[in-house]
PQR file of N, CA, C, O and H, with PARSE charges and radii, in Angstrom:
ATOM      1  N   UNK A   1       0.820  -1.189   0.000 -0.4000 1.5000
ATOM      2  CA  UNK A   1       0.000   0.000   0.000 -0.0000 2.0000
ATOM      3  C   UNK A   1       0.864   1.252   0.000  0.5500 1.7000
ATOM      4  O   UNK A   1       0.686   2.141  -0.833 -0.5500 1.4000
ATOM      5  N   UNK A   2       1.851   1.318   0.990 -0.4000 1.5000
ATOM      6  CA  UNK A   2       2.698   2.424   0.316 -0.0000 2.0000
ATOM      7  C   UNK A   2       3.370   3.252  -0.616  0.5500 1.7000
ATOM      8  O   UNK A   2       3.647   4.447  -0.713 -0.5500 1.4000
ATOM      9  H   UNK A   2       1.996   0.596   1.667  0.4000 1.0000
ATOM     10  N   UNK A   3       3.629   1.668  -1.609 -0.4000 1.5000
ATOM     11  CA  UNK A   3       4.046   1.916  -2.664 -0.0000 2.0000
ATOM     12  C   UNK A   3       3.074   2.731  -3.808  0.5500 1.7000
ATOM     13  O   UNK A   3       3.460   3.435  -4.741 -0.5500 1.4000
ATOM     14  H   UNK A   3       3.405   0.696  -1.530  0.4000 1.0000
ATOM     15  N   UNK A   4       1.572   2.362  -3.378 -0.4000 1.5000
ATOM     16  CA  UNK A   4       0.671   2.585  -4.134 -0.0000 2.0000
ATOM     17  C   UNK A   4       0.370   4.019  -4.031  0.5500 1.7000
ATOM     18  O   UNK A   4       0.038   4.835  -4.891 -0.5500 1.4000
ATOM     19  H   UNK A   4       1.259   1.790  -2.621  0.4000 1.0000
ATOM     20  N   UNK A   5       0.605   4.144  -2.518 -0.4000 1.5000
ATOM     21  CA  UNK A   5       0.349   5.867  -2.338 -0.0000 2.0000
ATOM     22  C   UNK A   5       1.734   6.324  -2.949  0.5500 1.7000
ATOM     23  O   UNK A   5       1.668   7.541  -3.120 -0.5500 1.4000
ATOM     24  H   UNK A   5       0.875   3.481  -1.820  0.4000 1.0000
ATOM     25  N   UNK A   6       2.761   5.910  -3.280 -0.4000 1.5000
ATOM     26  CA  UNK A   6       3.299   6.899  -3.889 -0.0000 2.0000
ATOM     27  C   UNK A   6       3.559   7.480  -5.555  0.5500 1.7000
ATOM     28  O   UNK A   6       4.087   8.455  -6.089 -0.5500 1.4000
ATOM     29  H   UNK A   6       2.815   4.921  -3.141  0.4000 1.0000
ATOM     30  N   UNK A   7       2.648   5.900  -6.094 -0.4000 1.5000
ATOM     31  CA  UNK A   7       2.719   6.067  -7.624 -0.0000 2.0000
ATOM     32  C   UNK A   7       1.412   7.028  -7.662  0.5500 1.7000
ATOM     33  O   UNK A   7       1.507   8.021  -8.382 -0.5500 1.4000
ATOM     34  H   UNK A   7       2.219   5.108  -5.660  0.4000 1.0000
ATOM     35  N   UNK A   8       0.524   6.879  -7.143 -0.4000 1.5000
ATOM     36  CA  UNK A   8      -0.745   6.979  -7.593 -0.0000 2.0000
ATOM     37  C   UNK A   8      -1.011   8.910  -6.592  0.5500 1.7000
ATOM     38  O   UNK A   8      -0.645   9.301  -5.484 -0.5500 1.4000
ATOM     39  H   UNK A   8       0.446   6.072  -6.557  0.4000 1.0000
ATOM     40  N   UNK A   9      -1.820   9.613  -7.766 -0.4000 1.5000
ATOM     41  CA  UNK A   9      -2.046  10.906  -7.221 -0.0000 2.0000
ATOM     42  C   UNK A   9      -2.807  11.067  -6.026  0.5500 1.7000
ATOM     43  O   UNK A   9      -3.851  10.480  -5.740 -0.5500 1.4000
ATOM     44  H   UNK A   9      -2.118   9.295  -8.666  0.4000 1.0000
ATOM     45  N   UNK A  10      -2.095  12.049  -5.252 -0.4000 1.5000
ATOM     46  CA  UNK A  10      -2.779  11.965  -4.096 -0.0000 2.0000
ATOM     47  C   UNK A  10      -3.110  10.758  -3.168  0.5500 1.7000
ATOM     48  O   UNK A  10      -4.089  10.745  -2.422 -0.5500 1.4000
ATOM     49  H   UNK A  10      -1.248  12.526  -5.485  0.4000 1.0000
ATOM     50  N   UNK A  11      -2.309   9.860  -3.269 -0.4000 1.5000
ATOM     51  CA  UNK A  11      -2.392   8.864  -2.290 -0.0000 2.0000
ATOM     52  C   UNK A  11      -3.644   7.788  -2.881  0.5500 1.7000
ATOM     53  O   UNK A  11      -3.917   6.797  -2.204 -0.5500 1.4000
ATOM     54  H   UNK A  11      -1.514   9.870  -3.875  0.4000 1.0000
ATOM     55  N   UNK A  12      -4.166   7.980  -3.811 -0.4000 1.5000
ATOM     56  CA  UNK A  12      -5.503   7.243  -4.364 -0.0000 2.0000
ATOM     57  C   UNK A  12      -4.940   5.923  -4.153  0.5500 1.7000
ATOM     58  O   UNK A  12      -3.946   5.554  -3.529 -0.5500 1.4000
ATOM     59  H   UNK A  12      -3.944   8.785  -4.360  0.4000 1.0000
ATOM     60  N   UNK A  13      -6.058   5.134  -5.006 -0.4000 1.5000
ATOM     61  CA  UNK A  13      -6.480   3.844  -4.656 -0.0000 2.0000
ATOM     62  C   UNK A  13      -6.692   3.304  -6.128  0.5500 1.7000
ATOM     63  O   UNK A  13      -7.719   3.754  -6.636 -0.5500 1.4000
ATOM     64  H   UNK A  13      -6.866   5.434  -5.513  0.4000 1.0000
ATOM     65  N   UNK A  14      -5.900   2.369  -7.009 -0.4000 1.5000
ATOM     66  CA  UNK A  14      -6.295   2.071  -8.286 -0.0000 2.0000
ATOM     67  C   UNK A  14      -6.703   0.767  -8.432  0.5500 1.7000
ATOM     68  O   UNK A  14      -5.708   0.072  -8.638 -0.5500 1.4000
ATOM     69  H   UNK A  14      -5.065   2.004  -6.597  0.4000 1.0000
ATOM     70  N   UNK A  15      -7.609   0.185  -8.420 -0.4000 1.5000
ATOM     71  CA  UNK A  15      -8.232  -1.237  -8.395 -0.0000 2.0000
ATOM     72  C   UNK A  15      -8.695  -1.449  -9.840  0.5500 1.7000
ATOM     73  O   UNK A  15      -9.085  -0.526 -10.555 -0.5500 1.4000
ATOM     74  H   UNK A  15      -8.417   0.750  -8.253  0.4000 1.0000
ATOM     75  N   UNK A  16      -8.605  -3.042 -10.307 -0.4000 1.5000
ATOM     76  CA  UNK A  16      -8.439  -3.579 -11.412 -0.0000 2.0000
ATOM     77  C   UNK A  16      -8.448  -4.886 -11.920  0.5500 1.7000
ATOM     78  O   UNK A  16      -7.323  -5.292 -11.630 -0.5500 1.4000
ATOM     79  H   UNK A  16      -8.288  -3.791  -9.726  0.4000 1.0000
ATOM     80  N   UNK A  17      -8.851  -5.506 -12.318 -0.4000 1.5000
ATOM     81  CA  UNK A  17      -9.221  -6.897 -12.460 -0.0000 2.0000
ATOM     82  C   UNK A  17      -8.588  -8.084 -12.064  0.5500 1.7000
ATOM     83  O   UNK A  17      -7.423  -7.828 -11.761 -0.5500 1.4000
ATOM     84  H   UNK A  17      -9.765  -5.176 -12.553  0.4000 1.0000
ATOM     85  N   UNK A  18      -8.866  -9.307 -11.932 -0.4000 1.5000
ATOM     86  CA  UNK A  18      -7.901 -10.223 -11.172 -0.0000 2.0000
ATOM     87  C   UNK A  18      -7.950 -11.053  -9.510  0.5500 1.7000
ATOM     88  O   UNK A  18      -7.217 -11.996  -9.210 -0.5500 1.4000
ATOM     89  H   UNK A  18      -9.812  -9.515 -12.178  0.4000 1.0000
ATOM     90  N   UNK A  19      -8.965 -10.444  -8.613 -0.4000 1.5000
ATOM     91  CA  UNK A  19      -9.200 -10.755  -7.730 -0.0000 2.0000
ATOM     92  C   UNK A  19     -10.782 -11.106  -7.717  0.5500 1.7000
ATOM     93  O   UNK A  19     -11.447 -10.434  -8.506 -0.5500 1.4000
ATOM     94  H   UNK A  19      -9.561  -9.678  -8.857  0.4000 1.0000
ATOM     95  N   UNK A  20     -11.465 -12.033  -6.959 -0.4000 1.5000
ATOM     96  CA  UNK A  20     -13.208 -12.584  -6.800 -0.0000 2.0000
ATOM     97  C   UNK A  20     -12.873 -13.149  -5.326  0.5500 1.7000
ATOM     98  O   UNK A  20     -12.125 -14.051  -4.947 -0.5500 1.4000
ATOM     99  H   UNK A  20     -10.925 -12.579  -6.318  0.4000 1.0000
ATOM    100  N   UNK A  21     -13.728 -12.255  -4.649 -0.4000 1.5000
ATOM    101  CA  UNK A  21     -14.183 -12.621  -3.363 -0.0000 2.0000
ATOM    102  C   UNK A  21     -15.159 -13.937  -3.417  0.5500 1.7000
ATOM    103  O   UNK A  21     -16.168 -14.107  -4.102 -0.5500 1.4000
ATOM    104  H   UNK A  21     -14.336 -11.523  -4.957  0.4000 1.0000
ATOM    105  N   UNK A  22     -14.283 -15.160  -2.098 -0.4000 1.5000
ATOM    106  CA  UNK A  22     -14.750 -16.114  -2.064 -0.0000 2.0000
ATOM    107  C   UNK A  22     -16.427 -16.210  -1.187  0.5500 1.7000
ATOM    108  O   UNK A  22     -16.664 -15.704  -0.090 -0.5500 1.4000
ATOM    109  H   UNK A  22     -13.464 -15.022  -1.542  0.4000 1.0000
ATOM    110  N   UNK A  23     -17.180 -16.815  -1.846 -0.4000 1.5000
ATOM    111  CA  UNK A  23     -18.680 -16.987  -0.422 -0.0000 2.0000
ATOM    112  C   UNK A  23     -19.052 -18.269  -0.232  0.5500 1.7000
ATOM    113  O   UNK A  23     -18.564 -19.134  -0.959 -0.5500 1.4000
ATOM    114  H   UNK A  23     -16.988 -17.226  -2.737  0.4000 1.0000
ATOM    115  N   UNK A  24     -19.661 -18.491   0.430 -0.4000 1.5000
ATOM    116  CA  UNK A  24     -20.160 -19.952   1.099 -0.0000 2.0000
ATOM    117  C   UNK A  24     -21.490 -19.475   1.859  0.5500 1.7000
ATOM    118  O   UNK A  24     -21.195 -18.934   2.924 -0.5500 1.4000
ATOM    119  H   UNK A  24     -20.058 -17.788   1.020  0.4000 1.0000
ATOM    120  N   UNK A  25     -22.969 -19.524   1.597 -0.4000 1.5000
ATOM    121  CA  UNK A  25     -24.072 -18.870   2.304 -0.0000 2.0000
ATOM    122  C   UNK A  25     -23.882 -17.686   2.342  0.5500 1.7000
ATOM    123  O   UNK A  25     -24.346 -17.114   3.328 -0.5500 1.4000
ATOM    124  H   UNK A  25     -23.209 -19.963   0.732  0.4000 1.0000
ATOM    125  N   UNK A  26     -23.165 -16.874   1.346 -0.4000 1.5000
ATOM    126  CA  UNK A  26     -23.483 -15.707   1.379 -0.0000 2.0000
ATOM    127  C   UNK A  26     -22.284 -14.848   1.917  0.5500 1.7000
ATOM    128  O   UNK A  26     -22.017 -13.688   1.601 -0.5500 1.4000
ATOM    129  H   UNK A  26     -22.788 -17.338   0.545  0.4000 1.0000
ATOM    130  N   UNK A  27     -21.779 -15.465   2.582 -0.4000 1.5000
ATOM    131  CA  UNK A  27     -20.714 -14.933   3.425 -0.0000 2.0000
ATOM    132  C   UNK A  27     -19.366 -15.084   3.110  0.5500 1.7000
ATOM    133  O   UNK A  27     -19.012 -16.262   3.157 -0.5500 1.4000
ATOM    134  H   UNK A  27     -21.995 -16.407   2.839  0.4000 1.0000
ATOM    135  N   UNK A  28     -18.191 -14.017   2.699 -0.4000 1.5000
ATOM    136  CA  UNK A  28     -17.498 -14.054   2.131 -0.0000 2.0000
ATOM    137  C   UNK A  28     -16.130 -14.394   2.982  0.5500 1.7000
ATOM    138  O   UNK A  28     -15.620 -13.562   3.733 -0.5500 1.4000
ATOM    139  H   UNK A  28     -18.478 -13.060   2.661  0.4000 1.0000
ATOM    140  N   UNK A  29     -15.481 -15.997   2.734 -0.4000 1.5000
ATOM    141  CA  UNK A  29     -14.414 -16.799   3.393 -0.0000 2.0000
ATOM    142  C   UNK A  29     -12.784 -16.608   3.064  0.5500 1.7000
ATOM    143  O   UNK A  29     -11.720 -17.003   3.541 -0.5500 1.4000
ATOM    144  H   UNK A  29     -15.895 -16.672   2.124  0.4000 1.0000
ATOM    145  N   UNK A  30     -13.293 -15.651   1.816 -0.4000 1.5000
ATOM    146  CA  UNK A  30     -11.385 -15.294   1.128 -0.0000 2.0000
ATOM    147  C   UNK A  30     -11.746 -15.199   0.136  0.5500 1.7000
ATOM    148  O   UNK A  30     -12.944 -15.139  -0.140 -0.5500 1.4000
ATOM    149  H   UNK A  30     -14.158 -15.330   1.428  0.4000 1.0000
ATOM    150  N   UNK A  31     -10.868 -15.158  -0.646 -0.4000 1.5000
ATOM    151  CA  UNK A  31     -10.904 -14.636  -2.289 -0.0000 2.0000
ATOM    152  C   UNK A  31      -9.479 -15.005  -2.909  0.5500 1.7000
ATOM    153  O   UNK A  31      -8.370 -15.184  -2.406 -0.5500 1.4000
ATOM    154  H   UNK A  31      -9.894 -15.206  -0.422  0.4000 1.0000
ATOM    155  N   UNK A  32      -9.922 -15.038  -4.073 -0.4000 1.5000
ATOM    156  CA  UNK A  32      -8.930 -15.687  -5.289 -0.0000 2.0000
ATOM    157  C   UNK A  32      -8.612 -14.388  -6.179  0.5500 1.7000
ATOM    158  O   UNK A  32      -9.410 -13.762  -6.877 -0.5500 1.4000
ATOM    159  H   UNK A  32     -10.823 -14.893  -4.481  0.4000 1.0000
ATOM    160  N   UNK A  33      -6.819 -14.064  -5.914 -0.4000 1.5000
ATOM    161  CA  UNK A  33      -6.144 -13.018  -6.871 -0.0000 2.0000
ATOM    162  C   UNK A  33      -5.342 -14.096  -7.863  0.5500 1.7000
ATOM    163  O   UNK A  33      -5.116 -15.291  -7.672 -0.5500 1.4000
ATOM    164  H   UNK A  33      -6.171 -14.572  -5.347  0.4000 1.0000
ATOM    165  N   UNK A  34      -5.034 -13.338  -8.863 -0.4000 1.5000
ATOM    166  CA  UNK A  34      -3.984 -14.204  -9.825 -0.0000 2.0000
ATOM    167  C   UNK A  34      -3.433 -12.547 -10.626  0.5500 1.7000
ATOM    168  O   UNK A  34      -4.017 -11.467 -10.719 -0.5500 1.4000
ATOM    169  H   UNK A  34      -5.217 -12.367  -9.018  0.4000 1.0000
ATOM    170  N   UNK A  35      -2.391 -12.901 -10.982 -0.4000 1.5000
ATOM    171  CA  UNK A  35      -1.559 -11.839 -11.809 -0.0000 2.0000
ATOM    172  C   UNK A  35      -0.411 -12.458 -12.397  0.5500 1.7000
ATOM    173  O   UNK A  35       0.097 -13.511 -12.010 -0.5500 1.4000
ATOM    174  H   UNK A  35      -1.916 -13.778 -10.906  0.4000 1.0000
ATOM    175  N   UNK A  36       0.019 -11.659 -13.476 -0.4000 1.5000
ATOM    176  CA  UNK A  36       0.798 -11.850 -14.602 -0.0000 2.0000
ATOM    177  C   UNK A  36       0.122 -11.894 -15.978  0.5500 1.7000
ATOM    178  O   UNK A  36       0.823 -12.559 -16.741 -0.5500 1.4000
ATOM    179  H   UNK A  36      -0.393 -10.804 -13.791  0.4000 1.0000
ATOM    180  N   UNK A  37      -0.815 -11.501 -16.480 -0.4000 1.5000
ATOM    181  CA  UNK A  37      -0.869 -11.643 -17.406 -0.0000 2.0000
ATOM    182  C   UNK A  37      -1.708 -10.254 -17.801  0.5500 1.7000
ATOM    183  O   UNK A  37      -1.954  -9.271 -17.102 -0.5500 1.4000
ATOM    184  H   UNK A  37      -1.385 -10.962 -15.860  0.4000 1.0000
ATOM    185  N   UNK A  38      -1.951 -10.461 -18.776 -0.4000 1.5000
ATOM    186  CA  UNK A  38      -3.144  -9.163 -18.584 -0.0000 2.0000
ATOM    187  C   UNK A  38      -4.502  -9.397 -17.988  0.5500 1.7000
ATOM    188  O   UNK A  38      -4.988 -10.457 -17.594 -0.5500 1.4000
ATOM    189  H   UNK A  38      -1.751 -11.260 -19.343  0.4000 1.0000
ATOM    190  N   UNK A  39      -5.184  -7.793 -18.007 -0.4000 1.5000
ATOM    191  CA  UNK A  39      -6.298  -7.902 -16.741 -0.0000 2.0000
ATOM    192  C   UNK A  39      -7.218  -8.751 -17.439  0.5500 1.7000
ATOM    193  O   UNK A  39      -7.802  -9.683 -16.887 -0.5500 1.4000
ATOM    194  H   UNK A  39      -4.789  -6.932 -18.327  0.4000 1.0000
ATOM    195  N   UNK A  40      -7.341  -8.478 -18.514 -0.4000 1.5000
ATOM    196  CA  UNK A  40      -8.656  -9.780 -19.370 -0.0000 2.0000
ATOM    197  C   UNK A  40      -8.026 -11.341 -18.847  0.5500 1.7000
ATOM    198  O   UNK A  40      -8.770 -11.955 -18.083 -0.5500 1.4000
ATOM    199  H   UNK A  40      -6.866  -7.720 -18.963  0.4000 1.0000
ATOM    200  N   UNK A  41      -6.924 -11.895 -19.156 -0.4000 1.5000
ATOM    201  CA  UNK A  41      -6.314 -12.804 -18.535 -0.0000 2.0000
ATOM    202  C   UNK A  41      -6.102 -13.398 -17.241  0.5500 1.7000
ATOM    203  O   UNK A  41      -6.103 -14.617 -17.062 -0.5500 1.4000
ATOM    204  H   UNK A  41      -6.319 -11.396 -19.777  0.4000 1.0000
ATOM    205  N   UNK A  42      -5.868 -12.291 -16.073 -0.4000 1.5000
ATOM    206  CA  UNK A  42      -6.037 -12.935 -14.887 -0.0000 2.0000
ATOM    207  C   UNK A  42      -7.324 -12.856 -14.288  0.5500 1.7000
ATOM    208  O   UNK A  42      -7.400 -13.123 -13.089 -0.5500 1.4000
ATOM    209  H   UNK A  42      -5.867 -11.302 -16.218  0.4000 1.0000
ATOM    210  N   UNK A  43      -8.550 -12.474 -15.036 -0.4000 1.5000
ATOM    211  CA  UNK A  43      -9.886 -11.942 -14.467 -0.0000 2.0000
ATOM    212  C   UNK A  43     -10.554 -13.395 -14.990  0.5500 1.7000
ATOM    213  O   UNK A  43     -11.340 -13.957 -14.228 -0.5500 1.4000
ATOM    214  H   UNK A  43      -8.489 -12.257 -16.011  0.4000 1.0000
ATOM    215  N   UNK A  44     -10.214 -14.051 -16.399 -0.4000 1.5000
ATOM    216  CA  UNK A  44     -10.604 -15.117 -16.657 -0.0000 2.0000
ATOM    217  C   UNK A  44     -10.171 -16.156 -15.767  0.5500 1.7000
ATOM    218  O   UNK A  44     -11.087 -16.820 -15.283 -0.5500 1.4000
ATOM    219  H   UNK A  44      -9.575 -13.594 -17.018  0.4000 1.0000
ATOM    220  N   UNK A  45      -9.219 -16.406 -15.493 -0.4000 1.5000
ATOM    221  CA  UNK A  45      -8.540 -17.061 -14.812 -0.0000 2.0000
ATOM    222  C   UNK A  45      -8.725 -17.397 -13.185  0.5500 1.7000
ATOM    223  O   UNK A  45      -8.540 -18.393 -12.485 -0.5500 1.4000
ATOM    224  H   UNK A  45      -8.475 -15.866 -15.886  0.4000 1.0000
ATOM    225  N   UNK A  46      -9.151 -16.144 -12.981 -0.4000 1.5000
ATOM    226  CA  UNK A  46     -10.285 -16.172 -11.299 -0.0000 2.0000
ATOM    227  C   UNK A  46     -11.441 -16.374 -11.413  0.5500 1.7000
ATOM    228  O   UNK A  46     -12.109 -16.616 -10.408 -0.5500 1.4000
ATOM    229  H   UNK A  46      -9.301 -15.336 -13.549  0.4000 1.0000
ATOM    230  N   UNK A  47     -12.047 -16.333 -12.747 -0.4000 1.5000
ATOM    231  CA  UNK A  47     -13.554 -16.482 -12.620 -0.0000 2.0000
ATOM    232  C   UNK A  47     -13.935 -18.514 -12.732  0.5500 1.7000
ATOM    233  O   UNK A  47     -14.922 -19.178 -12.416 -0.5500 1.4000
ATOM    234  H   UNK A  47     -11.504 -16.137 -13.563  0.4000 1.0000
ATOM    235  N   UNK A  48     -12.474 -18.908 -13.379 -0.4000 1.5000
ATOM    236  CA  UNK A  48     -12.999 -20.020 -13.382 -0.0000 2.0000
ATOM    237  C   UNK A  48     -12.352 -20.911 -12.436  0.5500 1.7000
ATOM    238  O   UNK A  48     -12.636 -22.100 -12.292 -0.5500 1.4000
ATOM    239  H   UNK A  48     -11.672 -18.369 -13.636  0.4000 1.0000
ATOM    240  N   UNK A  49     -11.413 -20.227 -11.762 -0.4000 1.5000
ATOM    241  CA  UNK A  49     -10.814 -20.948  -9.934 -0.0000 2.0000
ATOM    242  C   UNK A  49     -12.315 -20.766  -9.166  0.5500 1.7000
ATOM    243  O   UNK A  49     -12.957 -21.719  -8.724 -0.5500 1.4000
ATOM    244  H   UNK A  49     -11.182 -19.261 -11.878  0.4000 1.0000
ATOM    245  N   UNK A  50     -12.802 -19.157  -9.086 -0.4000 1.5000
ATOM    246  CA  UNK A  50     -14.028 -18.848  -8.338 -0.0000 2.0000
ATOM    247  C   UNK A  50     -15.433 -20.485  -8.335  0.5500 1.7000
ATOM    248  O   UNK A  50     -16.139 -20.990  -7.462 -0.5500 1.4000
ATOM    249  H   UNK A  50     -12.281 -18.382  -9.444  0.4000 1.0000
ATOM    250  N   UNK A  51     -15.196 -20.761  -9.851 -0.4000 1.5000
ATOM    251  CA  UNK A  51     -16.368 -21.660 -10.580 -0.0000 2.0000
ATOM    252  C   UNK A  51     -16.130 -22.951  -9.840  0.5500 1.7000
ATOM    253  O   UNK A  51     -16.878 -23.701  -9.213 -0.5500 1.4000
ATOM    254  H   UNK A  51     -14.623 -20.351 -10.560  0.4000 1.0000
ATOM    255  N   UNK A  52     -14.872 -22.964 -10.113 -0.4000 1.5000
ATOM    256  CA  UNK A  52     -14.679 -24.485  -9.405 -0.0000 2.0000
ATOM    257  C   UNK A  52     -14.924 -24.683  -8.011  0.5500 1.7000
ATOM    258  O   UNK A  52     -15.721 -25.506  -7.560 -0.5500 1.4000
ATOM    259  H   UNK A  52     -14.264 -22.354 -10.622  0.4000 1.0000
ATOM    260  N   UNK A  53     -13.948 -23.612  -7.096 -0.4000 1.5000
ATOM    261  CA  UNK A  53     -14.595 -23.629  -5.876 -0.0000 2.0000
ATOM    262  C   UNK A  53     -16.038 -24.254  -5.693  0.5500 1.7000
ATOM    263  O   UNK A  53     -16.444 -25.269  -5.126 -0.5500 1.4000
ATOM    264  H   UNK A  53     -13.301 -22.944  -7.462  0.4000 1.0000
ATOM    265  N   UNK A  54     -16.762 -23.042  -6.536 -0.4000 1.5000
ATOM    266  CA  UNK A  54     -18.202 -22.999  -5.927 -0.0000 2.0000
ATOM    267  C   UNK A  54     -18.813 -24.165  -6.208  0.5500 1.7000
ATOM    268  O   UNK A  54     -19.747 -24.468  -5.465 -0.5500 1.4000
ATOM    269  H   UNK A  54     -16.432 -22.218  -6.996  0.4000 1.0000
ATOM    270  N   UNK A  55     -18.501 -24.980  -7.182 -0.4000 1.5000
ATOM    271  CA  UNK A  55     -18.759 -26.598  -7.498 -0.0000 2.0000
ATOM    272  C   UNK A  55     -18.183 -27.474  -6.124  0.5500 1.7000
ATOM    273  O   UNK A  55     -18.845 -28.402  -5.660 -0.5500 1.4000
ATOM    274  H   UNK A  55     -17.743 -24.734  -7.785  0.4000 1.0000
ATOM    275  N   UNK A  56     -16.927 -27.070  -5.569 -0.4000 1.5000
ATOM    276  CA  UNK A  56     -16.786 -28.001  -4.842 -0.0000 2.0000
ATOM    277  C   UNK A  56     -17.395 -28.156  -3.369  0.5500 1.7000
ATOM    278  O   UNK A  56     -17.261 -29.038  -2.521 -0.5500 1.4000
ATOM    279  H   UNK A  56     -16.390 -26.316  -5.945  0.4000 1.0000
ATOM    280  N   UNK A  57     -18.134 -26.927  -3.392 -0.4000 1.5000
ATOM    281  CA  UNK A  57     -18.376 -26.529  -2.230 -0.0000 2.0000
ATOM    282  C   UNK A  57     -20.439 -26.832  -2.461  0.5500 1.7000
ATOM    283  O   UNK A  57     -21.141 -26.670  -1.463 -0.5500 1.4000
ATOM    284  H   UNK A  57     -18.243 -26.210  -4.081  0.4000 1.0000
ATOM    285  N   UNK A  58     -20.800 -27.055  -3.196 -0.4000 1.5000
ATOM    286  CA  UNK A  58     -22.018 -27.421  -3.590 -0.0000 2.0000
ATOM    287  C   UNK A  58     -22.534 -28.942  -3.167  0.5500 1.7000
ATOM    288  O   UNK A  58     -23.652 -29.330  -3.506 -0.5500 1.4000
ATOM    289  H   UNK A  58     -20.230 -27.187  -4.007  0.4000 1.0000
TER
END
């Protein structure tokens, strides 16, 4: 986070694809980030870790 306040103006906050908060009843237990690739790339890539989870947990 520091680092972030110092790229980013004014201390902001730049959020961006790649992370899906995990749930189970609704209630959110952790979440799945992935990076390296591009944001279309690691956003696919969590949506279908997210998928599986939620299959295994069904």
């Amino acid at each position: 986070m520091i680092q972030t306040k110092r790229l980013l103006p004014k201390g902001g906050i730049y959020s961006f694809g790649g992370g899906i908060p995990l749930k189970v009843d609704g209630n959110i237990i952790g979440a799945i980030g992935v990076s390296g690739g591009t944001v279309k790339q690691d956003q696919a890539i969590c949506e279908i870790a997210v998928d599986m989870f939620t299959r295994e947990c069904d």
